[in-house]
N, C-alpha and C positions, 0 to 999 in steps of 0.2 A: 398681459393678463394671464393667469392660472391658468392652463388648460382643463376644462371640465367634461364631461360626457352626456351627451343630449340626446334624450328619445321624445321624438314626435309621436302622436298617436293621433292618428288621419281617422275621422268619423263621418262614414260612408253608408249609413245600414238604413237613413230616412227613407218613405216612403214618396215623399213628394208630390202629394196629391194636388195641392197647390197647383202645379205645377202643369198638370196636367198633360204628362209624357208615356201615361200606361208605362213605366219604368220607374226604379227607383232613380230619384234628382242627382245622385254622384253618379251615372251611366246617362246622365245628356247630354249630348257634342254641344260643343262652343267650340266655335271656328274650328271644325275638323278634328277636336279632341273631346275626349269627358272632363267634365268638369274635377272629376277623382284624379284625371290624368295630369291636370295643370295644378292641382294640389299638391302631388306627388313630385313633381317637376321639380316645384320650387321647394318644398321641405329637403328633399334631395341634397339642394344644397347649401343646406343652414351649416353653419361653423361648427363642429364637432360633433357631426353628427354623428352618432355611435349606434341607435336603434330606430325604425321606422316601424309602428305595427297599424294597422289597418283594420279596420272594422267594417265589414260588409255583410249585405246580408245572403241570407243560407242561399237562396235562389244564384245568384253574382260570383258562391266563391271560387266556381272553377276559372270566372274570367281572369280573377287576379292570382292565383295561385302561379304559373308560368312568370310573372313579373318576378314573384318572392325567390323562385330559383335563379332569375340570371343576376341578382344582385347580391345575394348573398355573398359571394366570392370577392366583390367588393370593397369590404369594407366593414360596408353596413346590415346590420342584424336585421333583415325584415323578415318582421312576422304580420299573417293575416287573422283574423281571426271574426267567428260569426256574431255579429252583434245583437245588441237583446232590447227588447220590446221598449225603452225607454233610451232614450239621448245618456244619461246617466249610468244605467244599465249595461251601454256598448263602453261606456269609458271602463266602468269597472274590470266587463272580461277581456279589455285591451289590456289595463295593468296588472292582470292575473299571469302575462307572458312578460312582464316587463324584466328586462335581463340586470342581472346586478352590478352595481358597478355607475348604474346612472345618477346622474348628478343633477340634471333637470329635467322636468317634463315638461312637455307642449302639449297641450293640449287645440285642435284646430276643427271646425266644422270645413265640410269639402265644397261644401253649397259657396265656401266665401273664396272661392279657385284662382281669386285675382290676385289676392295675398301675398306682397314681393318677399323676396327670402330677408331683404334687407327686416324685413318687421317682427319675421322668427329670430331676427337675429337679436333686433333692439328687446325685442321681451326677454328671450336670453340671457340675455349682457344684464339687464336689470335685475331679472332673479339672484344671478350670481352674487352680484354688486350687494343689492339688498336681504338678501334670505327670508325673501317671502315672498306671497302670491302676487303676479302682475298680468295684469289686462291691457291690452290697447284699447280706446277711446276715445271716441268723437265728443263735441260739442252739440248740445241740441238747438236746433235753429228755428225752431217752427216753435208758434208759444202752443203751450199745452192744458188741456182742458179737460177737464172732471169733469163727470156727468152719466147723470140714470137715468133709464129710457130712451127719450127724446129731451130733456132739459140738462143742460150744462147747468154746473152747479159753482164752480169755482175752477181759479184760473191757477194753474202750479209754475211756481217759479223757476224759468228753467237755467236759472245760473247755477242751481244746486243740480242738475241734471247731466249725464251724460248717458250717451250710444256705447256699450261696449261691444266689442268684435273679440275675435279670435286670430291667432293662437293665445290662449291665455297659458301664463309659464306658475308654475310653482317647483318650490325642490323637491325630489323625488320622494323622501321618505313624507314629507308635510300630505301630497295628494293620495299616497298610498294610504296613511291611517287615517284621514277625513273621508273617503271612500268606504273602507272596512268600518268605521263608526256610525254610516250615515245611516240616518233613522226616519227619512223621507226622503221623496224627489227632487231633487232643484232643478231649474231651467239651465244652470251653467254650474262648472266647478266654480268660480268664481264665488258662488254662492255659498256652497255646501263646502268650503274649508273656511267663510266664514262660520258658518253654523257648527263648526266642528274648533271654533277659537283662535282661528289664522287670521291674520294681517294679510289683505290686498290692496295696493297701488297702482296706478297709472301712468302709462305711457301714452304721445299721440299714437290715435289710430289711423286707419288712411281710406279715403271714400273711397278707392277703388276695391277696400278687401267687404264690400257688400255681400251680404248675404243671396243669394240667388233662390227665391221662394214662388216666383207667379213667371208668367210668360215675360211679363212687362219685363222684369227683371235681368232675364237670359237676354232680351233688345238693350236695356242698359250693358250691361257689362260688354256685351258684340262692339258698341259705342267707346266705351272705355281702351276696348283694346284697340281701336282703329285712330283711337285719339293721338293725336300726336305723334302716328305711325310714320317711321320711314322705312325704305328697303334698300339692300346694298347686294353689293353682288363680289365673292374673291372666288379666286383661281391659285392652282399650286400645280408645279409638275417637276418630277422629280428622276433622275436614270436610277436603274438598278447597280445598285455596289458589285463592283468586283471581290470586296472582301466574304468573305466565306463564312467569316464570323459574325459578321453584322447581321441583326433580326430584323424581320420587318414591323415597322408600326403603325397602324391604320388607326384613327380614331382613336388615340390614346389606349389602346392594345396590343396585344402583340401575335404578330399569327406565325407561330413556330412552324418551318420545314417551308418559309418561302423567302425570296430573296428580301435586301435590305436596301433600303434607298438612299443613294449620295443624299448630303446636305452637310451644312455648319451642325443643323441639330441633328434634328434625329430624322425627317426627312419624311414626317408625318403628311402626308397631302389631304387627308381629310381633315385634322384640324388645322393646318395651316390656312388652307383654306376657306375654312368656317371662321379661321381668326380675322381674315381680309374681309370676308363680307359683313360682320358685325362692326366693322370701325368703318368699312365704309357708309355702311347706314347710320351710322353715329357722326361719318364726317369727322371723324377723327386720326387720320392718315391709312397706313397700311401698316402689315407685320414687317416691311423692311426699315418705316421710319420709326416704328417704337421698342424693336425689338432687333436691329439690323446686326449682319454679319461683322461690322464694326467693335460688338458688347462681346467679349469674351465669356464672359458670367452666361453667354448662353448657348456657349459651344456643347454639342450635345446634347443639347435640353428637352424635354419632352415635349410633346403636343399640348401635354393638359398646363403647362406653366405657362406657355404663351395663352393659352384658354385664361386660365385666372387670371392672368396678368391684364388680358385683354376688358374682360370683366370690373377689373377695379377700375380700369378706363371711363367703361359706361359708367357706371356706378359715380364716380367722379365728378361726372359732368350729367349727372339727372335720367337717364337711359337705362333701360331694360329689355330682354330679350323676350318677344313676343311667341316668335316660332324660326326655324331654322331649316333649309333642304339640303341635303349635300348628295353629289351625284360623283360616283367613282367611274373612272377611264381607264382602262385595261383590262387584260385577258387574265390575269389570277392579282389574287384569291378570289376565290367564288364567296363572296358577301351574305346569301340566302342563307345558310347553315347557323350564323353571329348575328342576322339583324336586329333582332330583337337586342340582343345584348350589346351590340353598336349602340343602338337606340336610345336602351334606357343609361347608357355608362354615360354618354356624353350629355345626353338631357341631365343626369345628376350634380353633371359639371356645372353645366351653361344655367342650368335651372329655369329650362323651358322645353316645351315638345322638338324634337327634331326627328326628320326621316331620310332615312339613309338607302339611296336606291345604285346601281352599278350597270355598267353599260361598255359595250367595246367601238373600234373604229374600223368593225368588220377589215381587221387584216391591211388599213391603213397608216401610214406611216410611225413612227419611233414608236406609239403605242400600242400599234396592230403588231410590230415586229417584237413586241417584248423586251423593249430596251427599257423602258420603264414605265412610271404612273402619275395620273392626275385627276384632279380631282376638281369642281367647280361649285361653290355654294353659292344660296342666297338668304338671306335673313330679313326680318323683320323687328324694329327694334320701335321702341315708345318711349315718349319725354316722359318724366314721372316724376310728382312733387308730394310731397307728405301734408297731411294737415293737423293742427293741432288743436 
């Protein structure tokens, strides 16, 4: 398919009264993250992704502002920006920054944080395909009922009926001029580029990309993610190169002015290691039987290509990446200085939270002596099926 250019725009500015958290609802943990965080996670890493901007509100944007810096270098154009008193509102001054050259927009509410990238992707691919507006959407299963006051009046047929969700996709220049034309509020763009003469279609949507609105809801979704949970655990260790020339690679980066580590590849022990633990929670082998010193095609290869690689695995067989730890062995580099930017590079990858912490063997053996590094993760990974 064409390569195209894709900016997400993450809407984070609600007040979440609902909700009941004295904060706004994109700033309440689920399972040890925000919900803004596991939105960002997964748009991270949607298929071409070219722009991320962010709409939060004015109280919140020092928290995000320090994200926009370690990612920019990147790849990806993120921008934040302060959102305005209406859901529509915060869309318009997200694509007031929107950079040129995009091809599709995403539009996504952060409240719906469970949203696999696989479904930024299918709306994507459909925008492309068709050139015009697409929603994901459920099926309504509950029969539905009219009614004032206290009397029901009639009963609405709900085969004409559907749930739509988000990201809802349009092309870029379609949502920019139904934006600048619009002449009331809608509850979705979906709406307001109808009312502006656009064409939108559907895709399945998936019960897990729920909206997150009441307490009850943050207890579902906790439920969702423990669903069909497994965990795994890999390990990597690697000596330090003799050669002089070789760089080091930690986590699909590179940390210039420290040695380089022996391997077939490149001798990554953070993602080597994060790659073993996700296929062993998948029960899908190891990085030596699907990626083994045997495949030429990956002599020298990066960390992040066993990472995708590993990824279309889950993905293959129904699996996604829940959250991830990885824990570094050795006496350099000092980690603290890049975490954050560990952090968010290989989350962009994996398209889940991961935390990256470092630790010595107080001066015991190969890796007390500096002879090389290692590194040990664990992961948490989920069945996951789509609905239509």
């Amino acid at each position: 398919m064409t390569p195209r250019a894709v900016a997400v725009v993450l809407l984070a500015a609600g007040r979440g009264e609902r909700l009941g958290a004295n904060q706004p609802k994109a700033f309440v943990e689920l399972a040890g993250k925000s919900l803004l965080e596991h939105s960002i996670y997964r748009a991270l890493a949607t298929d071409n992704l070219r722009q991320l901007i962010i709409a939060v509100p004015e109280s919140h944007l020092s928290q995000i502002l320090e994200l926009e810096n370690q990612l920019d270098s990147q790849g990806v154009d993120i921008r934040v920006v302060v959102g305005g008193a209406t859901r529509q509102q915060s869309v318009s001054e997200a694509l007031a920054v929107l950079a040129g050259g995009i091809d599709i927009v995403l539009v996504h509410d952060s409240a719906r944080a469970l949203t696999s990238t696989n479904l930024f992707n299918r709306v994507a691919d459909a925008v492309f395909e068709n050139q015009i507006g697409v929603i994901p959407a459920l099926a309504v299963a509950d029969t539905i009922k009219k009614y004032r006051g206290d009397l029901v009046e009639e009963t609405v047929d709900r085969a004409e009926l559907i749930r739509a969700q988000t990201p809802q996709g349009f092309p870029a220049v379609l949502i920019v001029k139904a934006h600048v034309a619009a002449a009331a509020d809608y509850t979705d763009d979906a709406s307001l580029v109808q009312a502006f003469g656009g064409t939108v279609m559907m895709v399945p949507g998936e019960e897990v990309a729920m909206k997150i609105t009441t307490a009850e809801d943050l207890e579902t979704a906790q439920g969702y993610l423990l669903s069909g949970a497994r965990t795994g655990i890999g390990s990597d260790s690697h000596r330090f190169s003799d050669d002089a020339t070789k760089s080091l690679q930690l986590g699909c980066l590179e940390w210039q002015g420290h040695r380089g580590l022996e391997g077939h590849s490149d001798g990554d022990v953070i993602a080597h290691s994060v790659v073993d633990a996700l296929l062993a929670a998948a029960g899908l082998g190891d990085i030596g039987s699907n990626f083994g010193v045997d495949r030429p095609e990956f002599a020298g290869a990066s960390g992040e290509v066993f990472l995708r690689g590993t990824l279309e695995l889950l993905t293959k067989h129904d699996f996604e990446p829940v959250n991830v730890s990885v824990q570094l062995i050795g006496n350099e580099p000092k980690l603290s200085p890049r975490r954050l930017e560990l952090e968010t590079h290989l989350g962009s990858i994996i398209g889940a939270p991961i935390s990256v912490s470092a630790t010595t063997t107080d001066g015991l053996g190969f890796l007390g002596n500096d002879e090389g590094l290692a590194a040990i993760a664990t992961s948490l990974v989920r069945k996951v099926g789509f609905s239509s």
